[in-house]
N, C-alpha and C positions, 0 to 999 in steps of 0.2 A: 247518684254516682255509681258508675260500674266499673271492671277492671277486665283489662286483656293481657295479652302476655307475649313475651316474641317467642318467635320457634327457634330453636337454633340450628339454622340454616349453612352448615356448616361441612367441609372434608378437605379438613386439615391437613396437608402433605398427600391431594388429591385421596385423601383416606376417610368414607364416610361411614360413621356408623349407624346402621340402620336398625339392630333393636335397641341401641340406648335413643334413637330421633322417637321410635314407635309407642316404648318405654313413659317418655318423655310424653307424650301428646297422650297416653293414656293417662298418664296421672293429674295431668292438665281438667283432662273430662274428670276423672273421677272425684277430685278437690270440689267440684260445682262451685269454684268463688270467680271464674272467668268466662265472661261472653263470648270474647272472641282470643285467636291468636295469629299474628303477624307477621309476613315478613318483610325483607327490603330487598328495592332491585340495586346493584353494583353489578354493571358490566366489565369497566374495567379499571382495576385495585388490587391488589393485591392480600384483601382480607379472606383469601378463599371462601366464598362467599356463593351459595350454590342461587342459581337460576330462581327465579321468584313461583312462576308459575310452573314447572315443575315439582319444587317445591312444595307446593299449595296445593299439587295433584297428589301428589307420594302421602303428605298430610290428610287430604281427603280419605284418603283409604287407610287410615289409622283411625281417623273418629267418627262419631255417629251423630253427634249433636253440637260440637262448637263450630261456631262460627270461624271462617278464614279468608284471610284479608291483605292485602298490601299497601305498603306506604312509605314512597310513592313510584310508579310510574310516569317519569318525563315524559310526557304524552307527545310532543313534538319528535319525539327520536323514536319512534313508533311507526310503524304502520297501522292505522285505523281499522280497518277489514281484518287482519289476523289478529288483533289485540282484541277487537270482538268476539272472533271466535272462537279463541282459545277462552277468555272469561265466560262465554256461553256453557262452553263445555265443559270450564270447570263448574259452572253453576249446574250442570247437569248430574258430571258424576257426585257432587257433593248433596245433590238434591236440595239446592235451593240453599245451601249455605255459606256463598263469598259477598266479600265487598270488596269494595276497588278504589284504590288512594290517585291519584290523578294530580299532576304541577307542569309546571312552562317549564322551571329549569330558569339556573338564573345565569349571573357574568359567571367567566372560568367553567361552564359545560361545554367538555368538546363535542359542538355541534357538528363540525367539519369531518371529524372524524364515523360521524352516520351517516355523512353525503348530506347533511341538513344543512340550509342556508342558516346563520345565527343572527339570522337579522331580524327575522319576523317571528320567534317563538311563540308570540300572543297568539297573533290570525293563524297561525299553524296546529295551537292548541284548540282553541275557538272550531277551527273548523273540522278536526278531528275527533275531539267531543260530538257535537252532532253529529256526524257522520256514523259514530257508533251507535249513538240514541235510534237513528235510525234504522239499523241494520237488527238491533235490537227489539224493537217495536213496529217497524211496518210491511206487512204482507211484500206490498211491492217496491223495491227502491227507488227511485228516481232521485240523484241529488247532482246540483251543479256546483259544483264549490272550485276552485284556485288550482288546489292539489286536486283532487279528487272528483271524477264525476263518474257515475253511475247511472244506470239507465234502464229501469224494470227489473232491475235484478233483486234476488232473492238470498236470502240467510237463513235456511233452519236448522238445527230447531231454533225456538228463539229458549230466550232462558226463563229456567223455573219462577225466578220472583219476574215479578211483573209490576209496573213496566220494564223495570229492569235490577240489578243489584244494586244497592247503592252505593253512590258516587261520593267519595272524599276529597278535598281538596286540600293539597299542601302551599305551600310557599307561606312568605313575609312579606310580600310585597304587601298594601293596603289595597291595591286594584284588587289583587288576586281575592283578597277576601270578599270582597264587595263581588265577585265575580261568580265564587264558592254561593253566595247568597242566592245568586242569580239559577245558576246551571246546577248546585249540588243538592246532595244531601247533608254534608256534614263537612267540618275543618278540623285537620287533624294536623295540630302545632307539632313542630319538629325538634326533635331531643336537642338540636343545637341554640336553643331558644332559653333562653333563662326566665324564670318565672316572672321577673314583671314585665320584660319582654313579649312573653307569653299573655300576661291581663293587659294589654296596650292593645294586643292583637282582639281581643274577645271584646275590647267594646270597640273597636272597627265593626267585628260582624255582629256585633249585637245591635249596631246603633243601621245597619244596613239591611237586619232583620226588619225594625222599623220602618225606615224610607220604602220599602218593599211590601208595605204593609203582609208579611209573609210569618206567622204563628210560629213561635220559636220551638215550638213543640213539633215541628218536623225537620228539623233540621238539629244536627246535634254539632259538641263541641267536645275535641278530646285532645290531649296532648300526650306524645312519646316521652317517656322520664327515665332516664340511662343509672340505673342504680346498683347498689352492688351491698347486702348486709355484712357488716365486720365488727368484730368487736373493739377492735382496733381502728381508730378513723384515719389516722395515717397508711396504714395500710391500705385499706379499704380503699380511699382515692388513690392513691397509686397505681393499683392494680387498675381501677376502672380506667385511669387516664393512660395509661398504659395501654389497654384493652383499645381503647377510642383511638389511641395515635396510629396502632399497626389498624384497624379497620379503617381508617380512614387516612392514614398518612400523615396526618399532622397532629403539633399537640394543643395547647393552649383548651384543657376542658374545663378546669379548674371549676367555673363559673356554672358550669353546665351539666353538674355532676350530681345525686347523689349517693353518698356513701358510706361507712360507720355505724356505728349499732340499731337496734331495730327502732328504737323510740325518734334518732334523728332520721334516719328514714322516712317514718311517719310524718314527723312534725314537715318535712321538707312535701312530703307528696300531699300534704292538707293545704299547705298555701298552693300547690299546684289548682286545687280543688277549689280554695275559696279566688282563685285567680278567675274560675269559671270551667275548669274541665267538668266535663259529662261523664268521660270516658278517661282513665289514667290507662295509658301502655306501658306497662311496666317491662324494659329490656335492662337486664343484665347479659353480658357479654363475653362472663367466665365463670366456672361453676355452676351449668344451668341445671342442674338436679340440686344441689344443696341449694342453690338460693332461690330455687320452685318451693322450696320446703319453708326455708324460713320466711320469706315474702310472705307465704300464706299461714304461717302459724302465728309469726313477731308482727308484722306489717299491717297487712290486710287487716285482722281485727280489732287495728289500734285505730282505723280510720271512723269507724263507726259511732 
């Protein structure tokens, strides 16, 4: 089991601070208890909520050695060819250290609103995945696809990891897992998922590893976990669900939360673990300097 962390990706009253973000991602590196660190795209919401991949750039040039990632990008509301090459290029200035969270996008995403038909999200992801594989990995393009065709054309550089960063997959749907098996690297369950929710989902992809006859040892499994340490558990869920309703506009977290002192914490993020995460993303959503801290002093060492 490993642990990541989210960035906090944030400017607040269009007001970013940029040495407490800096601050923040050095101590990240300096603690050595996190792989990677995360962000999320929200185009449009109201959580001021800064750009994913800029983000992930400004972050690049803060650290030296973690890993950085997103999760996810609706890859149907996309363009294919720039969402390549902007993850190229972050995989260059990072020197070989992003991953890439990738989903369809389910009911209630305003497809309309990208000029995207919302009818075909699948064949639209489907074909825009490949399309990026390929711009990624082959000298010369040729591709015929629905949306997109290409014709000899060319993308350099291509990116540092080879063949390419790896690919996460989100959603709940069961296709999608069984889909994640097929085209990814890895499924990364989403903070909105409640933990047995969440182990329903792992033996989809674990029983899909199988049929696939595909070594689960390349392929990993991690889930987002929305927490927040308090000593007070009343509080502590308040504030987190609170936190969850302005990022996201609605409330109803209750379920999906956790929150209160460092040992329920723990006990909450171990059934995440014994559910089958690989990888725990640990996102708090307020306080992210004090609960960098106790995450990794109360938390983190109770897991072991």
């Amino acid at each position: 089991m490993r642990c990541a962390i989210s960035i906090p990706q944030y400017a607040h009253g269009s007001r970013f601070d940029g040495d407490a973000f800096r601050a923040h991602l050095r101590r990240v590196e300096e603690l050595g208890l996190f792989e990677s660190a995360w962000t999320q795209e929200q185009v449009i919401g109201a959580a001021d909520s800064l750009a994913p991949l800029q983000t992930l750039a400004y972050a690049a040039a803060c650290t030296d050695r973690l890993r950085l990632a997103c999760a996810v990008f609706v890859l149907p509301l996309h363009n294919p060819l720039h969402l390549a090459k902007a993850i190229t290029s972050l995989d260059c200035l990072s020197q070989g250290r992003v991953e890439l969270g990738v989903a369809t996008g389910g009911r209630g995403r305003p497809f309309e609103a990208f000029g995207v038909d919302p009818d075909r999200p699948v064949a639209r992801f489907n074909e825009a995945l490949a399309l990026m594989k390929a711009c990624w990995t082959e000298p010369a393009i040729t591709f015929e696809g629905r949306w997109w065709k290409l014709r000899g054309a060319t993308m350099e550089p291509k990116p540092v990891q080879r063949p390419h960063p790896p690919v996460w997959f989100g959603g709940s749907a069961p296709a999608g897992m069984r889909r994640a098996v097929r085209h990814g690297d890895g499924f990364m369950g989403a903070g909105s998922q409640t933990t047995p929710q969440f182990a329903d989902q792992v033996k989809v992809v674990r029983q899909a590893l199988a049929d696939h006859d595909r070594d689960p040892d390349t392929f990993r499994i991690g889930k987002r976990v929305y927490v927040h340490v308090d000593d007070d558990t009343a509080r502590g869920r308040q504030r987190l669900e609170d936190a969850l309703t302005r990022h996201y506009g609605r409330g109803g977290w209750s379920d999906h939360i956790l929150a209160g002192p460092a040992e329920e914490c723990a006990a909450g993020v171990r059934a995440v673990i014994d559910a089958g995460a690989e990888l725990i993303l640990l996102n708090p959503l307020i306080d992210d300097a004090e609960q960098l801290e106790r995450l990794s002093d109360e938390v983190i060492p109770a897991l072991s």
